[in-house]
Steps between C-alpha positions, in 0.01 A plus 500: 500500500817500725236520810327218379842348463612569824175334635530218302861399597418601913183262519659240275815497748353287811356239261778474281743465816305213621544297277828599430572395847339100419770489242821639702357350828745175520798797432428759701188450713641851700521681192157410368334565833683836483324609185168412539526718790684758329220455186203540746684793684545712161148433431419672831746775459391525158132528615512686776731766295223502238193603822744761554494654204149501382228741663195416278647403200437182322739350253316253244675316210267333216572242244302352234521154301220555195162488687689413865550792729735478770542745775636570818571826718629570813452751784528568886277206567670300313843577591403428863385140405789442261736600856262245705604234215824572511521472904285229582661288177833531660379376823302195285820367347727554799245289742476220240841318521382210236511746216888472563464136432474229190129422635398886491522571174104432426461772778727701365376538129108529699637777715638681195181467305273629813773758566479664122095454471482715797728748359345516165173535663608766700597688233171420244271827430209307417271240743496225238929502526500495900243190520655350252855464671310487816382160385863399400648623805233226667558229292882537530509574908233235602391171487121395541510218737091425436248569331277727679852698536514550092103536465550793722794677380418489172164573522602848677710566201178459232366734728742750476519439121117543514558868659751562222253414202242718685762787458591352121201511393369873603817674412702273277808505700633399832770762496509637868555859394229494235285312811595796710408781248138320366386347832240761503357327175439181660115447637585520861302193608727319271822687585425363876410139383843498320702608792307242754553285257887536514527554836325183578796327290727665660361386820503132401858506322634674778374249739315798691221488727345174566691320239826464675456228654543331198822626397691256661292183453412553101833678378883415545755698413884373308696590848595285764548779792198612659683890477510429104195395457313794659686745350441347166126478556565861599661552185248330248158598665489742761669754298359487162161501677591808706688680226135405290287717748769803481438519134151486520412735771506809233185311388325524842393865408275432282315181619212500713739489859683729608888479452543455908331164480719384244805631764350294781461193285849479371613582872282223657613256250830594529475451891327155420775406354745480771371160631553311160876539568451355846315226333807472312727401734283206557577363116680180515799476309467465125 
């Protein structure tokens, strides 16, 4: 409990600061710039402290409300992503001056929301929790400017929900350490279906390989500085969708591919994601 404490109070800290600082900000606009960067820097001290200390260990915490479970767990992987959050949320607020302002505070409360969906589902142990704040994490960091732009988002997330009922319904769970430990008992053929099927979300969320060209003309994001607004897109999608294929590749084993072509998949679309943020820069002002 006093880990799980400790967590609680180090992740809470950068969204808690924030809008601390939209309340103080007439007072002491210094000050409040001073501790969101202080808040995000503990988080990455905090984090990278934490990879430190773990080899292969895996810390989970579990709580349940009558028939609800909820569960989350952390590890190496997740420590590493928590330290990415940490850095590239520092550099998100300090490159978007009209959060310091009266007009910012609608970006403000969105940037908190996005910044503790991607925390939460960074720390989920099951598939169903990640895609869940994945979704909130897109509804609170972008805005669908048309409607091929929403048709297509959204439909990659009912396709990544689609892989997760494929899971749901053969073993009951979507636990990634019971995934891990009964992959075997999965047909393969459908074990394979289920990961093309989330890697071809991941692909579209991402705004990876053919579909980033529409990035910048179907979605908007709450930031007026081109800077911002990449990094938050880097924030919101890239990541999660990344992070997605690291927890998955355990799975790779026993599908019909082998593991390496899961490796070069997740590198390519990794790679194919570098021109999105050029794209980016192109984004007129919101």
């Amino acid at each position: 409990m006093p880990f799980t404490l400790v967590c609680s109070i180090v992740l809470a800290l950068p969204v808690l600061v924030n809008l601390m600082a939209y309340l103080t900000q007439d007072h002491q606009p210094k000050l409040t710039r001073f501790l969101v960067g202080a808040a995000h820097g503990l988080m990455a001290l905090f984090s990278f402290l934490l990879l430190l200390s773990m080899t292969d260990t895996t810390v989970s915490v579990q709580y349940t409300v009558g028939s609800l479970r909820v569960g989350f767990f952390i590890d190496q992987i997740g420590a590493s992503i928590l330290l990415i959050l940490a850095l590239v949320g520092w550099q998100t607020v300090t490159s978007a001056p009209q959060l310091w302002t009266k007009k910012g505070f609608s970006t403000l409360i969105t940037y908190c929301v996005s910044f503790a969906a991607l925390v939460l589902l960074t720390l989920s142990d099951s598939l169903t929790g990640f895609l869940m704040f994945w979704v909130i994490a897109d509804l609170s960091a972008f805005r669908i400017k048309e409607w091929k732009g929403f048709l297509l988002v959204y439909s990659a997330s009912f396709i990544t929900l689609f892989a997760a009922l494929l899971f749901y319904s053969t073993l009951r769970t979507t636990e990634f350490v019971v995934l891990y430990e009964r992959a075997e008992a999965i047909p393969p053929s459908a074990l394979t279906f289920a990961l093309a099927c989330l890697f071809v979300g991941v692909a579209v969320k991402t705004a990876g390989f053919t579909f980033s060209i529409w990035t910048r003309l179907a979605t908007e994001t709450p930031f007026q500085t081109h800077f911002a607004s990449a990094l938050s897109y880097g924030l919101a999608a890239a990541m999660p969708g990344i992070y997605l294929l690291t927890r998955l590749y355990p799975l790779a084993d026993a599908a019909l591919y082998p593991p390496e072509l899961f490796v070069g998949l997740t590198v390519t679309l990794i790679l194919l994601l570098l021109p999105t943020f050029q794209r980016l820069s192109d984004v007129e002002d919101c």
